[in-house]
N, CA and C of each residue as an Amber inpcrd file, in Angstrom:
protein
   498
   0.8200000  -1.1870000   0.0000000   0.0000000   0.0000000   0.0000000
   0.8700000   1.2590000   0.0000000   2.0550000   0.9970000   0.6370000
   2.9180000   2.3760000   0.9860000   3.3980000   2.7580000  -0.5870000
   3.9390000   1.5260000  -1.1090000   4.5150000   1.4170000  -2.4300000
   3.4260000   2.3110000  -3.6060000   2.2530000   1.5340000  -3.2820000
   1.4170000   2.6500000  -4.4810000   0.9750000   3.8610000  -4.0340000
   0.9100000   4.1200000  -2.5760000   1.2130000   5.5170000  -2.7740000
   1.8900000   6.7510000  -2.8640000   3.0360000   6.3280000  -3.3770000
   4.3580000   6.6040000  -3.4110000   4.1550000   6.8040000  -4.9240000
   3.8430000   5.8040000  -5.6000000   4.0450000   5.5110000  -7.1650000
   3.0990000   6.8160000  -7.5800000   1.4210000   7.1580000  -6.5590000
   1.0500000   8.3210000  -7.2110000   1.1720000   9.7190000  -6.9690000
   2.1700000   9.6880000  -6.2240000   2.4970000  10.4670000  -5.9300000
   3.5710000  11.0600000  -6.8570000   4.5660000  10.4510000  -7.5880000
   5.2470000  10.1950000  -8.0590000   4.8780000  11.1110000  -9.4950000
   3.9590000   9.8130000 -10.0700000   2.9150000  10.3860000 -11.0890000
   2.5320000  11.4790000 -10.9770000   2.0450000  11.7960000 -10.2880000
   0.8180000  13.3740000  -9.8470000   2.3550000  14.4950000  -9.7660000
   3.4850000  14.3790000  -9.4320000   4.2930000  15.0500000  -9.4960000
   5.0100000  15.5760000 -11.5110000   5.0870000  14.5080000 -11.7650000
   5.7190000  14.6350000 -12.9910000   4.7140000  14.8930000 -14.2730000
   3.4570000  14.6700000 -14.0940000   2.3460000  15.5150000 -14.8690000
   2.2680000  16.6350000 -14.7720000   2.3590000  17.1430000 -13.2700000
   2.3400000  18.6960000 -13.3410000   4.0030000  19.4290000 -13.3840000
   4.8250000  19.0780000 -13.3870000   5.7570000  19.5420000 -13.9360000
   5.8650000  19.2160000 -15.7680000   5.1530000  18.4420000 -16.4030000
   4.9610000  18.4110000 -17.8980000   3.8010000  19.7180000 -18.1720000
   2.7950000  19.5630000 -17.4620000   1.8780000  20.9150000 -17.5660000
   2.6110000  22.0680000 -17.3150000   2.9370000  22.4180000 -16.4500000
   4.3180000  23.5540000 -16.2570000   5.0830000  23.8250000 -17.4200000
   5.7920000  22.7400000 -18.2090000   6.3970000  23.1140000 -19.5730000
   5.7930000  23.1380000 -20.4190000   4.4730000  22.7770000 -20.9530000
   3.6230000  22.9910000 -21.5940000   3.2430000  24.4290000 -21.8880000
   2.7240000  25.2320000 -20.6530000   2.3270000  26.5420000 -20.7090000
   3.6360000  27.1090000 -20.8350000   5.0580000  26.7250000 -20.0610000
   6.0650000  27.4360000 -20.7930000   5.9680000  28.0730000 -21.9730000
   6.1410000  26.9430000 -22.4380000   6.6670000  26.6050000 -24.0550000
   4.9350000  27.2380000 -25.1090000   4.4530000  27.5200000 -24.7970000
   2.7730000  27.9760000 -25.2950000   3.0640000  29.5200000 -25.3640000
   3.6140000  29.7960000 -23.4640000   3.7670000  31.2760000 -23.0060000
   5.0740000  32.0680000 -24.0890000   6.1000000  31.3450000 -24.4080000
   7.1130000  31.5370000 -24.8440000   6.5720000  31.5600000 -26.2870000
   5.9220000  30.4560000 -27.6150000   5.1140000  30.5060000 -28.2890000
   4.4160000  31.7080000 -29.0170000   3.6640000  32.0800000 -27.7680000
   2.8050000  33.7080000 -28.2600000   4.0630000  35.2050000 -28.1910000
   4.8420000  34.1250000 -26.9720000   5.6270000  35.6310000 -26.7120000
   6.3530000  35.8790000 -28.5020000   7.1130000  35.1030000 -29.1110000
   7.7030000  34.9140000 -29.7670000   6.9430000  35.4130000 -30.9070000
   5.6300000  35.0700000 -31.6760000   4.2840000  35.7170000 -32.5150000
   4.4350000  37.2980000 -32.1200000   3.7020000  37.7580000 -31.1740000
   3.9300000  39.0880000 -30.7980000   5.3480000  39.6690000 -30.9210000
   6.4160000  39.5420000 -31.0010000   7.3870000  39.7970000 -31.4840000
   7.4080000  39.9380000 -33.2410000   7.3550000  38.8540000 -33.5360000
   7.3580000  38.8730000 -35.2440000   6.0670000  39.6970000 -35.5620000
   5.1390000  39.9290000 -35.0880000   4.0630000  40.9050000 -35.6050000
   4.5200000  42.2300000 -35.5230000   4.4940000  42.7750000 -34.0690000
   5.3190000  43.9710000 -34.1120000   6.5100000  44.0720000 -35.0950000
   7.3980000  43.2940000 -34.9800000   8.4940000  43.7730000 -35.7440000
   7.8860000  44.1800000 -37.7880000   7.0910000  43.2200000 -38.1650000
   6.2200000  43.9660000 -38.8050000   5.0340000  44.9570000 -39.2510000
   4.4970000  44.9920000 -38.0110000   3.7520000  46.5320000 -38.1800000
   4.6970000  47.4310000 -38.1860000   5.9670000  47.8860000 -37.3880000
   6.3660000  48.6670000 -37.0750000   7.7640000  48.8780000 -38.4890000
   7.9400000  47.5460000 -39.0840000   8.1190000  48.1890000 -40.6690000
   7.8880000  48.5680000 -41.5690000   6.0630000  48.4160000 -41.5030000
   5.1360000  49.1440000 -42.4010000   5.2900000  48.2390000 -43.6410000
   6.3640000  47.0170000 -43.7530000   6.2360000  46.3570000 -45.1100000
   5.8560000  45.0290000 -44.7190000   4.5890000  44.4520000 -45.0680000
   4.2250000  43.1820000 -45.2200000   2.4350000  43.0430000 -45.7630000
   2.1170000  41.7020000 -45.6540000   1.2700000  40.6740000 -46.8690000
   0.0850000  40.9290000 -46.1860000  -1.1160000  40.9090000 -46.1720000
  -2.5780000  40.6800000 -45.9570000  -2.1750000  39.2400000 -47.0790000
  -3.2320000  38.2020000 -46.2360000  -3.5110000  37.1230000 -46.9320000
  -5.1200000  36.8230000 -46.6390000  -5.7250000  37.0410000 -47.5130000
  -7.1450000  36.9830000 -46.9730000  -7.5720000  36.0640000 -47.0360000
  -8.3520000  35.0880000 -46.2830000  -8.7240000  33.6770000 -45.8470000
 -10.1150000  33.4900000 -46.1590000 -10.7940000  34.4620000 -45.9960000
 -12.7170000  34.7640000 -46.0020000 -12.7250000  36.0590000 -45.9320000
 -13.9390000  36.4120000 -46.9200000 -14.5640000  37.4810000 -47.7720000
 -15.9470000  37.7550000 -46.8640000 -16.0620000  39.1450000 -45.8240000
 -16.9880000  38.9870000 -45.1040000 -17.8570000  40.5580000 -45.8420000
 -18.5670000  39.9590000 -46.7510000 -19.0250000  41.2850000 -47.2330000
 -20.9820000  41.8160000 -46.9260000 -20.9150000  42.9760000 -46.8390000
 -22.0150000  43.4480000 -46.1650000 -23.7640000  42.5340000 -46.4250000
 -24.2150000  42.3530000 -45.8300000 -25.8910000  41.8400000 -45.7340000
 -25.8930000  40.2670000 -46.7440000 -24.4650000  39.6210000 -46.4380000
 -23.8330000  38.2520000 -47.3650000 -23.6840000  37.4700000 -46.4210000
 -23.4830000  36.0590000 -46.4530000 -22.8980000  35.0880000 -45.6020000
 -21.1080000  35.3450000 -46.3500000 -20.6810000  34.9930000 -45.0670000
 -19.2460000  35.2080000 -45.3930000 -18.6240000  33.9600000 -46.3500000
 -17.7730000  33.9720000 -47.4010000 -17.4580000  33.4290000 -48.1190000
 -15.8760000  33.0490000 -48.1260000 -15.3030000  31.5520000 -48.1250000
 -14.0040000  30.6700000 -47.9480000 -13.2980000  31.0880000 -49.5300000
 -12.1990000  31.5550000 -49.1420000 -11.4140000  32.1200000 -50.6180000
 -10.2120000  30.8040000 -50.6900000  -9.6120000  31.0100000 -51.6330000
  -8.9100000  30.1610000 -52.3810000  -7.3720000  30.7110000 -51.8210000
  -6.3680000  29.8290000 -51.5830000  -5.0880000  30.1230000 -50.8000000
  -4.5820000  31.3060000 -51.6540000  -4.7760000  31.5450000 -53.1640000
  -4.5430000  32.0570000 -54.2980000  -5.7190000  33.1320000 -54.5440000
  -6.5420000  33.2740000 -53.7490000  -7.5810000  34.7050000 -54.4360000
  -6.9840000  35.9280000 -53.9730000  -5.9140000  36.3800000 -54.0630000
  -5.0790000  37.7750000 -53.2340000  -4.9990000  38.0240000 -52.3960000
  -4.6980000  38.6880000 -51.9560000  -4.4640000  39.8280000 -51.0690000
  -3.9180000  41.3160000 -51.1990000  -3.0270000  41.8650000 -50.0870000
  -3.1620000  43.0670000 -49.8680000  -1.1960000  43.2880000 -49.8890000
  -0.6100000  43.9170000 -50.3250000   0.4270000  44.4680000 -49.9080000
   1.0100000  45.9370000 -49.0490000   1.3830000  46.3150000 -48.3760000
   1.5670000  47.1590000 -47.7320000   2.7010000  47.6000000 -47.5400000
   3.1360000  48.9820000 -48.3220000   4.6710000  49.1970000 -47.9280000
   4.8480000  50.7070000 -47.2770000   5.8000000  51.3980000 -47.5180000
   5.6760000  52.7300000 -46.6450000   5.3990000  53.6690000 -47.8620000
   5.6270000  53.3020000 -48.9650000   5.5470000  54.1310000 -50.4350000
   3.8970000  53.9350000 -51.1880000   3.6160000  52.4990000 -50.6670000
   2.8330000  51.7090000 -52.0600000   1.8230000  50.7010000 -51.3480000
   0.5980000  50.8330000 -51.3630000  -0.3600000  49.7990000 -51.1970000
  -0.7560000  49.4490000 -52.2700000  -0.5980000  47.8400000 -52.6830000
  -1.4890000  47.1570000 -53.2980000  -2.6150000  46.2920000 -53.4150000
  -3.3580000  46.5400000 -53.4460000  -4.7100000  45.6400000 -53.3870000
  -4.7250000  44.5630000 -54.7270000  -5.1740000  43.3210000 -54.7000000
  -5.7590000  42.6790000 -55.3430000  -6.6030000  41.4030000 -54.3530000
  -7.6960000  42.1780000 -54.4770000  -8.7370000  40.9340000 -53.8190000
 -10.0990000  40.8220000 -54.4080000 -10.8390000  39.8920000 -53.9500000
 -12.2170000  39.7240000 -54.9260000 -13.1620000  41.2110000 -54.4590000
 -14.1490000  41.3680000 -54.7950000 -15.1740000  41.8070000 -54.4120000
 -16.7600000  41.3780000 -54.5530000 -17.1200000  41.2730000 -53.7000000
 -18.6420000  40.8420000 -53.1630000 -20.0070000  41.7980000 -52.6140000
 -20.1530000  42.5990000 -53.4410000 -21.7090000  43.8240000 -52.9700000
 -22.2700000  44.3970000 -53.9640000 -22.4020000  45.8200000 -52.9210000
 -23.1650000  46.6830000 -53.9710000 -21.9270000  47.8710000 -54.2800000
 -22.6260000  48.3030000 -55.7580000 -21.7850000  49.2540000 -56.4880000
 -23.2260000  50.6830000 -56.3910000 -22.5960000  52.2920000 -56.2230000
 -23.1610000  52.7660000 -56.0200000 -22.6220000  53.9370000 -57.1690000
 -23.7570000  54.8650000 -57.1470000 -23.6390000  55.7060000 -58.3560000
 -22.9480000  55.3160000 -59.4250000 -22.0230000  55.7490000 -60.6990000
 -21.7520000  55.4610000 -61.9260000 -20.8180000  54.1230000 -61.8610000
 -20.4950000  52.9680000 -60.5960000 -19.4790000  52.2040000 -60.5580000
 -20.3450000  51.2360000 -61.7670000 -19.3770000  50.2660000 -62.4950000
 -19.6720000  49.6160000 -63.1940000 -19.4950000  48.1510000 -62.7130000
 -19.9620000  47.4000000 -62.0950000 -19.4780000  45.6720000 -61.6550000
 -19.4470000  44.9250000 -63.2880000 -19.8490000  45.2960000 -64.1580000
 -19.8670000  43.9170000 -65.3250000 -18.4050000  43.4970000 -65.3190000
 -17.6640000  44.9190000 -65.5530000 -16.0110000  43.9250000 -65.6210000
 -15.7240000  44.4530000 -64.5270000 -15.9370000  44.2160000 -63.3640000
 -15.7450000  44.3030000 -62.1610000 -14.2650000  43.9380000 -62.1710000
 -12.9890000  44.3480000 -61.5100000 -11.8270000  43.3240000 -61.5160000
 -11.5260000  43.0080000 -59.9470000 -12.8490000  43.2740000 -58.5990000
 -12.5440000  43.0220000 -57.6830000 -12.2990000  44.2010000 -56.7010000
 -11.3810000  44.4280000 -55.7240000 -10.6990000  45.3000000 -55.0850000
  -9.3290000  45.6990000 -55.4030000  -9.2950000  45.9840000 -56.7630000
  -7.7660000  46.0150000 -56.8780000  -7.4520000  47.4560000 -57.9000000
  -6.3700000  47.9270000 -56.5190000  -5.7810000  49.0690000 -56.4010000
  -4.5560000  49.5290000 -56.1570000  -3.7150000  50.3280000 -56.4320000
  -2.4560000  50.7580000 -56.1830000  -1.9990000  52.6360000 -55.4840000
  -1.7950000  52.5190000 -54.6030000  -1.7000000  54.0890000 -54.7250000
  -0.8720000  54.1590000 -53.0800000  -0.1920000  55.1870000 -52.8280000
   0.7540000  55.5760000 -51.5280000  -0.3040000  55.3360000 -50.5240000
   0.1440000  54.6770000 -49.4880000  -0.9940000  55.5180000 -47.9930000
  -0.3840000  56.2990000 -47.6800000  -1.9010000  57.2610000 -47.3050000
  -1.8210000  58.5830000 -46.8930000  -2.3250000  58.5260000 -45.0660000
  -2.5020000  59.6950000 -44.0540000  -2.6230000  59.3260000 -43.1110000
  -2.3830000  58.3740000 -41.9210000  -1.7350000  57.4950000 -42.3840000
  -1.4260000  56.1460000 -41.5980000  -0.8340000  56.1600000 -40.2580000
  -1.8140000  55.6640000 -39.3100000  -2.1430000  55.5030000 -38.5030000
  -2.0880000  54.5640000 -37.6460000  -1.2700000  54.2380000 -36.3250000
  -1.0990000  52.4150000 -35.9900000  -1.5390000  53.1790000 -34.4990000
  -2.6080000  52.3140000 -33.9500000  -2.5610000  52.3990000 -32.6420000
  -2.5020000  50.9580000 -31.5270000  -1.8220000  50.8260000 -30.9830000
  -1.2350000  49.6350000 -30.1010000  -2.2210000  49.7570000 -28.7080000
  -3.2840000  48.5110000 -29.0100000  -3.8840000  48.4120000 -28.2420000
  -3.7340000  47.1050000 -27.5290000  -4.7380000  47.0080000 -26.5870000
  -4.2730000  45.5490000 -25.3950000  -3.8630000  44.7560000 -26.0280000
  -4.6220000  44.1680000 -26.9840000  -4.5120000  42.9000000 -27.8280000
  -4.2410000  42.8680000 -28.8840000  -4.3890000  44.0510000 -29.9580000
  -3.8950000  44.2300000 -31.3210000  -3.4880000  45.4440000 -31.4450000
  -3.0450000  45.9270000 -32.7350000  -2.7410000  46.8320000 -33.7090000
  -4.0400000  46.9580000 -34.8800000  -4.0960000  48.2250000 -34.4920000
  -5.5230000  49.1100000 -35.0490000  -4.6170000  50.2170000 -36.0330000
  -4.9390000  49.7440000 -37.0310000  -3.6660000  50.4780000 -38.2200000
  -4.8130000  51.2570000 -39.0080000  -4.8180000  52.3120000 -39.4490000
  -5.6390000  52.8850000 -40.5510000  -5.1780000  53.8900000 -41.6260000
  -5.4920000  53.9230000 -42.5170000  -4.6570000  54.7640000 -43.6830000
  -5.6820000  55.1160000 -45.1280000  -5.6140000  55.8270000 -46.0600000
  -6.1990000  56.3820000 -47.0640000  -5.7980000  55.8190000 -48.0700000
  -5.9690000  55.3470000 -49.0850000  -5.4260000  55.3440000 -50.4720000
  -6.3630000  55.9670000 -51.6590000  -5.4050000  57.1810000 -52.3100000
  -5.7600000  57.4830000 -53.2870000  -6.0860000  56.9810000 -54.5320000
  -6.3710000  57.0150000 -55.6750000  -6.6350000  56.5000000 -57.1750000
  -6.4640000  57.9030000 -57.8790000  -6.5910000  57.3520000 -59.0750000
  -6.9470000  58.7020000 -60.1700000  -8.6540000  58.5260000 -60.2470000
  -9.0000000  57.1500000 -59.5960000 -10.8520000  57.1350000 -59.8790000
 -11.2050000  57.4760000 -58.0450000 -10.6300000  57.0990000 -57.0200000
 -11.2200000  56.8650000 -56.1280000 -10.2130000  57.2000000 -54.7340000
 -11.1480000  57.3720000 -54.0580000  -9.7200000  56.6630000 -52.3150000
 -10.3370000  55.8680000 -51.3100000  -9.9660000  55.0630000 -51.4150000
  -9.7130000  53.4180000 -50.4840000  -9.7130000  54.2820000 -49.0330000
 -10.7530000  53.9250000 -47.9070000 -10.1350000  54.0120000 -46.8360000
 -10.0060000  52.2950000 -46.0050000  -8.8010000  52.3050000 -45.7280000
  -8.5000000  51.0740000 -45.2540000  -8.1860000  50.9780000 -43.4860000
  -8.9570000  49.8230000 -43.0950000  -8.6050000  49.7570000 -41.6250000
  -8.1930000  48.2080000 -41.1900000  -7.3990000  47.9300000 -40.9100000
  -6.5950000  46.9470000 -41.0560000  -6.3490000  46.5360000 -38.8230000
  -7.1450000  45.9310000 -38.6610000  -6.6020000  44.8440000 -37.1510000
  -5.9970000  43.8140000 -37.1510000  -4.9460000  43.8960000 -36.3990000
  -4.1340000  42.7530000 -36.3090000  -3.8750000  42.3480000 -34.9340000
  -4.3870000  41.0990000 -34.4180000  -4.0080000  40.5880000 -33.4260000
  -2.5310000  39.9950000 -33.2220000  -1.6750000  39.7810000 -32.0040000
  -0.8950000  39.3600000 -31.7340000  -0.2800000  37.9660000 -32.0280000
  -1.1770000  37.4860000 -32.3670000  -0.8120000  36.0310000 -33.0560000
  -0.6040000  36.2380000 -34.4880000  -0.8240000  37.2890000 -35.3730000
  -0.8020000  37.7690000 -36.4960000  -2.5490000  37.5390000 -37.2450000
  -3.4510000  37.1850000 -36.5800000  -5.0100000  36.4400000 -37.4760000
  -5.1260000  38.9130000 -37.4260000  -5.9650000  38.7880000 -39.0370000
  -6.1810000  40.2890000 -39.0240000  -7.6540000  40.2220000 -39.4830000
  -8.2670000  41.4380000 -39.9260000  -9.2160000  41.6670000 -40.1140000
  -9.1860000  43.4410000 -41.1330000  -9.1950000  43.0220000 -42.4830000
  -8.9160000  44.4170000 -42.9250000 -10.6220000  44.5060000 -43.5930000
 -10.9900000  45.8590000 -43.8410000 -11.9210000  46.3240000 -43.9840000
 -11.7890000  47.6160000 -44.8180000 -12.1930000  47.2480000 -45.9260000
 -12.0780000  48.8070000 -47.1840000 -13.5150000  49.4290000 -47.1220000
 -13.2980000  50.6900000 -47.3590000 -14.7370000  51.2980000 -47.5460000
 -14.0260000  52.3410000 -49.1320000 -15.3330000  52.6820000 -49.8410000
 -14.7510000  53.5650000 -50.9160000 -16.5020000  54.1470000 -50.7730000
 -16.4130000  55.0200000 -52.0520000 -17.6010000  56.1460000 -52.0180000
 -18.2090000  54.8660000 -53.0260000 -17.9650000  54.6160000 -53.7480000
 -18.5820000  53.9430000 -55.1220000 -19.1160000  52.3240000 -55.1370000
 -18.6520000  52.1130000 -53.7330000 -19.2610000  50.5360000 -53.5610000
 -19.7390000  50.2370000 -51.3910000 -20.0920000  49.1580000 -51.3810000
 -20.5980000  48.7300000 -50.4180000 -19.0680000  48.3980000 -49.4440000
 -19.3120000  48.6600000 -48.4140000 -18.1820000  48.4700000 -47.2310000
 -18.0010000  46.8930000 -47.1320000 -16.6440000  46.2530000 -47.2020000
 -16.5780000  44.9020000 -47.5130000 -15.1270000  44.3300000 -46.6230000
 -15.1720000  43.2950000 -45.6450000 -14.1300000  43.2880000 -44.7620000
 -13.9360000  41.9220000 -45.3390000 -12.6150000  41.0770000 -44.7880000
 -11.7050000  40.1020000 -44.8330000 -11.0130000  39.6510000 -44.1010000
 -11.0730000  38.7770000 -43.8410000 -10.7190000  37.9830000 -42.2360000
  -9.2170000  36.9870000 -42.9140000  -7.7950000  36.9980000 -42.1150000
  -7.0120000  36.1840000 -42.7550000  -5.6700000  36.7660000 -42.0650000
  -4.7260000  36.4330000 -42.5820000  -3.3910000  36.9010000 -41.5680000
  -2.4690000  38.0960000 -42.1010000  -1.2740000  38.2570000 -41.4600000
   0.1260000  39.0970000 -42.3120000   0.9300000  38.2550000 -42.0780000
   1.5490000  38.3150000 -43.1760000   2.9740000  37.9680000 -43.1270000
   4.1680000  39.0500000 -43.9040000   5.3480000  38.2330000 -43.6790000
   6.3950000  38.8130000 -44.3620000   6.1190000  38.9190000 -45.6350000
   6.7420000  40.0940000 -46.5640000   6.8020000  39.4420000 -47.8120000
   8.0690000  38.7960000 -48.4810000   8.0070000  38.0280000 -48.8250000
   9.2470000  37.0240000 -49.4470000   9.8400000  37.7270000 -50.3700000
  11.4240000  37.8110000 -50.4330000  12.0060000  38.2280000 -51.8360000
  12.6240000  37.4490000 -52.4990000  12.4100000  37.2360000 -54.0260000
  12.7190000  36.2460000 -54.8510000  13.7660000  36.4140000 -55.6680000
């Protein structure tokens, strides 16, 4: 009897020292994410990868690893992503080509809150200006959201990353 309770004791000891390194290694994990995020917000150059298309009075829609995204640099935003709504006054949807745009951000804006980065910025056109608001949680999962005068307000749920050079 002494013997097995010794043995769970034993046990009950070395589970919770495995739980202990567990949350370590989890705690260390996020710490490490929040690092690589910041270090990219705070270069102003990296990827929107948009995962799902959450567009206004729609069920949200699963995109293709390959339906675009967003680039972001300190000179140059590029957009290429789908689009899903309504078009308002003279916009034309027949050859719709989506959300895709190029032009400097203007205003840009990062505010560092508990849990994310609340980034916001302008983009001009020669037709239009993009206002873009872009959340990013600490694990890197974001949430960007374009509004323009000429179409329906249309958000996107999906991550950042680096951008790769080839």
């Amino acid at each position: 009897m002494y013997f097995t309770l010794s043995m769970f004791m034993l046990v009950g000891t070395t589970s919770m020292a495995q739980e202990e390194t567990k949350k370590e290694k989890r705690s260390e994990h996020k710490a490490e994410l929040k690092k690589e995020v910041s270090a990219l917000v705070d270069s102003r150059v990296y990827a929107f990868v948009a995962r799902t298309v959450l567009p206004l009075s729609m069920p949200p829609i699963n995109l293709n690893p390959d339906s675009g995204g967003v680039l972001f640099g300190p000179e140059m935003v590029n957009s290429n992503l789908p689009f899903f709504g309504r078009a308002y006054g003279g916009a034309n949807l027949d050859n719709d080509k989506g959300m895709t745009f190029s032009g400097p951000p203007e205003n840009y804006k990062i505010e560092n809150r508990k849990k994310s980065y609340e980034i916001e910025m302008d983009v001009k056109t020669d037709d239009e200006t993009y206002e873009i608001s872009l959340s990013v949680s600490f694990d890197g999962s974001a949430l960007l959201t374009i509004s323009s005068v000429d179409r329906s307000d249309i958000s996107y749920s999906g991550v950042i990353a680096s951008i790769k050079k080839e």
